[in-house]
C-alpha positions in Angstrom: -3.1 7.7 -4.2 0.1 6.2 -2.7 1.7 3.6 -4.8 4.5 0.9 -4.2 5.9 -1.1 -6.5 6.8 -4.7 -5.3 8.1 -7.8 -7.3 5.1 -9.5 -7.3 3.0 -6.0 -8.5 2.1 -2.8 -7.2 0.1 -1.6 -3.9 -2.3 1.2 -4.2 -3.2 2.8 -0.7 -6.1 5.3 -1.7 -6.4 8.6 0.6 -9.6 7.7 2.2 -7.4 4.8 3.6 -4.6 6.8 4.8 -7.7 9.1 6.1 -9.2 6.8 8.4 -5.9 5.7 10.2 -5.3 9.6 10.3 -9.1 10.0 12.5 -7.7 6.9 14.5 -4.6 8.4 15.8 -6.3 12.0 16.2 -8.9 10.4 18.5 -6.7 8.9 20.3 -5.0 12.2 21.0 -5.0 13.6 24.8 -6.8 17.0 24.2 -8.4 16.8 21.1 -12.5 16.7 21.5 -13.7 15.7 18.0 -12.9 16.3 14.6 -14.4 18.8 12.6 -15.5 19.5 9.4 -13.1 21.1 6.9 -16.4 23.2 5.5 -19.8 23.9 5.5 -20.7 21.1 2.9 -18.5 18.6 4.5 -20.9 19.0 7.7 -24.0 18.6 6.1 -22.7 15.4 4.0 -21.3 13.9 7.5 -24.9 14.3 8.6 -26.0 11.6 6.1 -23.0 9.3 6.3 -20.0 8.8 8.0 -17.3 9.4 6.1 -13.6 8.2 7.3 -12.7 11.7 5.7 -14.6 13.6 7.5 -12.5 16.5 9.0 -8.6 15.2 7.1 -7.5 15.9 3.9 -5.1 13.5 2.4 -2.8 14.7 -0.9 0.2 13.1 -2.2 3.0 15.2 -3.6 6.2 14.7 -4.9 6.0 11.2 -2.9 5.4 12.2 -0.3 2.1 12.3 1.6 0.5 15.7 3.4 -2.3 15.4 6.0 -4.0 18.6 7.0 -6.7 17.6 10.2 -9.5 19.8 11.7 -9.9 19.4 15.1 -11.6 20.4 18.3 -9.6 20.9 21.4 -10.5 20.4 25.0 -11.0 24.0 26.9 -8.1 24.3 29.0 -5.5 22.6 27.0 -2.7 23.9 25.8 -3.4 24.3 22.2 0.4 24.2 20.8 1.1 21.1 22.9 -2.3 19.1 21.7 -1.4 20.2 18.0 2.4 18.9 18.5 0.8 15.4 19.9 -1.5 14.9 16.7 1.2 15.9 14.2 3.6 14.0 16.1 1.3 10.6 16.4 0.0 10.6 13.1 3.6 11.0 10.9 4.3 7.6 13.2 0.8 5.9 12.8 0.6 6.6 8.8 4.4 6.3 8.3 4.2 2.6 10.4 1.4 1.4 8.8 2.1 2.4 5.6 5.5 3.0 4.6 5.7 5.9 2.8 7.1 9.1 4.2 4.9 11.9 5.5 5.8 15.2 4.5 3.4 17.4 6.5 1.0 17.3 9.1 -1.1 20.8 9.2 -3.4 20.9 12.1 -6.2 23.5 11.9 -8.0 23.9 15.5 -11.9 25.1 14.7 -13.0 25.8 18.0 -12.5 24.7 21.7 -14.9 23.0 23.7 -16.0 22.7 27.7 -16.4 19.4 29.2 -19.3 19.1 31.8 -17.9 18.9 34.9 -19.6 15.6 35.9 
């Protein structure tokens, strides 16, 4: 959890917050086809609800905040470039919205996918 001490009292920002503007900016992401899950249970819970988590991992350490994403890249995209966009555009989105340093942004690509051509 992310904390922040103010005058008036402290702000708590929980990870499943910080997760859902991380899913945001990754599906906003030229290249990136889904998100996926980060395991077998994960998938078969995301069947029954929808979680904001779902695919992001969110951990805070030494005050810093790390972000590790599962994604699913568009066929014919080049991989590095997509993974540089989403690590790129999530440090800003998280960092903007809640200011508090990111310290890493992992991207794990699970698989690539082939649009219909329609």
């Amino acid at each position: 959890m992310s904390t922040a001490q103010t005058k008036l009292g402290r702000i708590e920002i929980s990870p499943t917050a910080i997760a859902s503007i991380v899913s945001q900016a990754v599906s906003s992401t030229y290249g990136v086809v889904g998100i996926a899950p980060k395991n077998l249970a994960n998938e078969v819970a995301h069947v029954f609800q929808r979680d904001a988590r779902h695919g992001v991992n969110v951990a805070v350490k030494g005050g810093q905040i790390v972000i590790d994403v599962h994604v699913i890249v568009e066929y014919g995209t080049r991989i590095s470039s997509v993974a540089n966009s989403i690590m790129n555009l999530v440090k800003f989105n998280v960092e903007r919205a809640i200011g508090v340093p990111v310290g890493q942004v992992n991207v794990h690509v699970e698989g690539l996918r082939i649009s219909s051509p329609d």
